[in-house]
C-alpha positions, 0 to 999 in steps of 0.5 A: 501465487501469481501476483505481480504490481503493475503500474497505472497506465490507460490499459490498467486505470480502469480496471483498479478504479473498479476495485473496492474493499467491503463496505465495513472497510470503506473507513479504512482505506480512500477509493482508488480514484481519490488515491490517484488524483493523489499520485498526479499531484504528489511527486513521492507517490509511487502507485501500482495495481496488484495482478493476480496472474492478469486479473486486477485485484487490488491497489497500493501506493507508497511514499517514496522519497527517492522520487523527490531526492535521489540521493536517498537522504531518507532511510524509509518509505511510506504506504500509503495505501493499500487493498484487496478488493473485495473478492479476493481477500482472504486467499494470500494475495495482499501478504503476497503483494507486501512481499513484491513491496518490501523486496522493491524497497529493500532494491533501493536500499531503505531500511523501514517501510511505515504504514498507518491505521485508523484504530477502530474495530475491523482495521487492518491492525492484525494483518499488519502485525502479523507481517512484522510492522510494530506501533511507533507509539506514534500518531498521525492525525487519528492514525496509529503509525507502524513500522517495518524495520529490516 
């Protein structure tokens, strides 16, 4: 599978501000729009379009400390958001997607990658934990944080 992450630029912005998950998953996720108001004002925020081939078809952002510290003092980094629109879920891209994520945080040398979750009933939960992230035991705010350990 094709799948590439390309950085948010004038010739890829639309095309992810066009991206939208099902109406049932609207809870779980903020529209892109939002996320990239976000990644302007937040220094860490690292941003990219998900490409099948050269179709957009979805978008993530992490929280990468090494934007704010180089010398790496944090041995993990964040996801902060993460979605398939919705035509294109269910075929392997978002696991395909999370492999280009965890070998691009593994090249910096983190060793966990958090995520989080609002618990209610079609979360990404199982999706999660199929790929290997357990529960903390912690929350943030209303959300149920994971982990990926490598």
């Amino acid at each position: 599978m094709d799948v590439s992450l390309r950085s948010i630029n004038e010739e890829t912005i639309y095309a992810v501000l066009k991206l939208k998950v099902r109406q049932d998953q609207e809870q779980f996720v903020s529209p892109n729009a939002f996320s990239l108001a976000e990644a302007y004002i937040y220094n860490e925020a690292w941003p990219r379009a998900i490409y099948l081939t050269d179709i957009a078809v979805g978008f993530l952002m992490l929280a990468d400390p090494f934007f704010i510290n180089d010398n790496q003092a944090s041995p993990s980094v964040e996801l902060w958001r993460f979605m398939v629109d919705k035509r294109f879920q269910g075929k392997g891209i978002g696991k395909a997607a999370l492999d280009k994520v965890v070998e691009h945080v593994k090249e910096r040398g983190y060793k966990e990658l958090y995520t989080s979750y609002f618990p209610a009933p079609g979360s990404p939960e199982p999706f999660y934990r199929k790929y290997g992230f357990d529960p903390t035991g912690e929350m943030d705010d209303d959300e149920v944080v994971m982990v990926l350990t490598f």
